[in-house]
Backbone bond lengths (Angstrom), bond angles and torsions (degrees), N, CA, C in turn:
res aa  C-N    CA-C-N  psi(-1)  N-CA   C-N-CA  omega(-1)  CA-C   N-CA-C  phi
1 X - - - 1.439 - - 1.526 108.26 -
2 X 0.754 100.35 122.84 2.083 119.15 170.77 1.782 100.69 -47.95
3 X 1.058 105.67 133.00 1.614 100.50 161.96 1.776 105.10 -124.54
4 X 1.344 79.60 154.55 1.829 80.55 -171.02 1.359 123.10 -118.25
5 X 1.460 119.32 8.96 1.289 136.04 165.42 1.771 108.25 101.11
6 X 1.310 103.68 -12.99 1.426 101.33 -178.27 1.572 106.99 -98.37
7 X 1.414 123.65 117.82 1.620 112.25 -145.85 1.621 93.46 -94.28
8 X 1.106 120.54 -17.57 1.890 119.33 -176.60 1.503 82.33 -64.08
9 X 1.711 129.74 -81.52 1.075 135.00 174.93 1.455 136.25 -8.98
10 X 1.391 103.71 -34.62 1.520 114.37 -153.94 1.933 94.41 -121.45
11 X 1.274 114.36 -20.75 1.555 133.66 141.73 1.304 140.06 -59.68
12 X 1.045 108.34 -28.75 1.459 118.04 171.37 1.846 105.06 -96.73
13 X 0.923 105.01 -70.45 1.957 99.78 163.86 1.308 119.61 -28.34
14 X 1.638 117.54 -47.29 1.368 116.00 -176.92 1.652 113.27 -64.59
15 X 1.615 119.62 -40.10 1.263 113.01 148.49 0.978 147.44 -29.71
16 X 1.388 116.92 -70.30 1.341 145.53 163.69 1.725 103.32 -35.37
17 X 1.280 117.53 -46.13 1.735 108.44 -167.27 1.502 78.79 -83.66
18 X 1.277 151.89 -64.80 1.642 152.78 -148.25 1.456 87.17 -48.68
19 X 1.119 134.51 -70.37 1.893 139.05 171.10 1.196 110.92 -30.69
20 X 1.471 113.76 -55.85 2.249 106.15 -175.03 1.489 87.65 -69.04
21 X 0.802 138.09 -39.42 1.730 128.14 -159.44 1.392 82.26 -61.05
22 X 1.413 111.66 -82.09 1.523 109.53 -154.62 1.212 115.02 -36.70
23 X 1.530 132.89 -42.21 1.153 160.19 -177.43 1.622 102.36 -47.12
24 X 1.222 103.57 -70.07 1.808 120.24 -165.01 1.187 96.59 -86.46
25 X 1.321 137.02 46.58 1.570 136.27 172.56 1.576 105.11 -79.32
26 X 1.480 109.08 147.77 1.635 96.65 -168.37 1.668 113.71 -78.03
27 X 1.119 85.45 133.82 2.069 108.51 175.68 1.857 99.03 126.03
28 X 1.361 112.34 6.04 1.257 113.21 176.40 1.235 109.48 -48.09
29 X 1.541 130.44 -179.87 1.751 124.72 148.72 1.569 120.06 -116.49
30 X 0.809 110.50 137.88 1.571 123.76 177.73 1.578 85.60 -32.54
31 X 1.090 148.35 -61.46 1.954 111.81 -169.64 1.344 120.04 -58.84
32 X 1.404 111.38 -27.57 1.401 121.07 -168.16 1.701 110.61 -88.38
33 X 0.961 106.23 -55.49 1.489 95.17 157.89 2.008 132.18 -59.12
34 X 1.023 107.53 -38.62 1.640 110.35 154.12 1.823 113.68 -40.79
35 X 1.555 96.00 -74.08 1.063 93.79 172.46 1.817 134.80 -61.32
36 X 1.135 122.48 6.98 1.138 139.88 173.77 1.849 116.23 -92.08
37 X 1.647 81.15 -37.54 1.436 101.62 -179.39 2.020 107.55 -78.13
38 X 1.314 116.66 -38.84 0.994 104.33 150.53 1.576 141.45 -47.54
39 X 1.237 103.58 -71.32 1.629 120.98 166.35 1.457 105.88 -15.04
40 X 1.531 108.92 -77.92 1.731 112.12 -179.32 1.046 117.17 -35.64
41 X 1.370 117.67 -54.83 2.033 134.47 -179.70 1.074 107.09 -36.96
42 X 1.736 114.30 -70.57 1.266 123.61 177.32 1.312 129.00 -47.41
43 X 1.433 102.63 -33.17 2.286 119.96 169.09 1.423 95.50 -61.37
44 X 1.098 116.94 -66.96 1.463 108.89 -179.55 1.618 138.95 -57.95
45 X 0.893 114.23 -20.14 1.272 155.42 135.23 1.762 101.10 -13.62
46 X 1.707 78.97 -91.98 1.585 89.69 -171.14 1.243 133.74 -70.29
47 X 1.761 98.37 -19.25 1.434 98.94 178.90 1.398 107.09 -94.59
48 X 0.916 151.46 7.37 1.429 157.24 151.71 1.507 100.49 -70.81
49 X 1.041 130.71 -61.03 1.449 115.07 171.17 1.848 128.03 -59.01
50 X 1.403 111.94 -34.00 1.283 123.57 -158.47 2.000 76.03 -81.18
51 X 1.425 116.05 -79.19 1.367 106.79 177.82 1.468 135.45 -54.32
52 X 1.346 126.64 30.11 1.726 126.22 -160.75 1.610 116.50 13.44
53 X 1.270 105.95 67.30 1.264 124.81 172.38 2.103 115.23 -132.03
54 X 1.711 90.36 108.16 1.811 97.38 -167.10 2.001 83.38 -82.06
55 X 1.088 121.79 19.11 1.575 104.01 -174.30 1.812 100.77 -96.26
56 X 1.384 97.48 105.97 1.919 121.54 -174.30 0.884 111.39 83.28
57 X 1.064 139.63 3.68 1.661 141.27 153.96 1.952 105.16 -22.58
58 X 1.570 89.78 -85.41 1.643 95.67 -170.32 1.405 115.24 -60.37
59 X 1.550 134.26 -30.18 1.643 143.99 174.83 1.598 100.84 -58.95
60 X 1.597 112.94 -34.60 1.732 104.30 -152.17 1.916 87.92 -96.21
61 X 0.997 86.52 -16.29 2.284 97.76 -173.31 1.631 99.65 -81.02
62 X 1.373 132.48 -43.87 1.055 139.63 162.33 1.767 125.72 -57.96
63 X 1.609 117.35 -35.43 1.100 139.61 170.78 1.671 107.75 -66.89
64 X 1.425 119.37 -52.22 1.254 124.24 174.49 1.582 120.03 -66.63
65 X 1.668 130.71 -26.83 1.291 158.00 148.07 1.658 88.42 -37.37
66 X 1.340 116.52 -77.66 1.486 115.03 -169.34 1.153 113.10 -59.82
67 X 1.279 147.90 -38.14 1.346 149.38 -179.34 1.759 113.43 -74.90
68 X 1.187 111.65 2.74 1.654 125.74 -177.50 1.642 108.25 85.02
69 X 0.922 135.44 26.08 1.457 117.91 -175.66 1.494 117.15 -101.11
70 X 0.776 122.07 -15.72 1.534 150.30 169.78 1.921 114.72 105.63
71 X 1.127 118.14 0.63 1.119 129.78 158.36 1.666 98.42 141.55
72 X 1.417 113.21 4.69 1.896 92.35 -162.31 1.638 84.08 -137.57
């Protein structure tokens, strides 16, 4: 994982992936892992905004675009 010097930022992400893991453990199902895969996007998402941090902002907004959500 990239760290980006902003430690709330780079703390809250590190969560957020510890959750899809748990989430996407193998025997999961393709909804549940999607939806896991969302969840994170959206963490990142927010904590890039809530902390003024543009680091995965546009990758995790583009990631959520691909998963159908419309980017948010």
């Amino acid at each position: 994982m990239i760290k980006t010097g902003v430690k709330a930022h780079d703390d809250a992400i590190a969560l957020a992936e510890g959750v899809r893991q748990v989430a996407c453990a193998p025997g999961a199902s393709a909804a549940t892992i999607k939806s896991a895969e969302i969840t994170f996007y959206r963490a990142v998402v927010s904590s890039c905004r809530t902390n003024n941090s543009n680091s995965g902002i546009e990758q995790a907004s583009t990631a959520l675009r691909e998963l159908g959500t419309g980017g948010g």
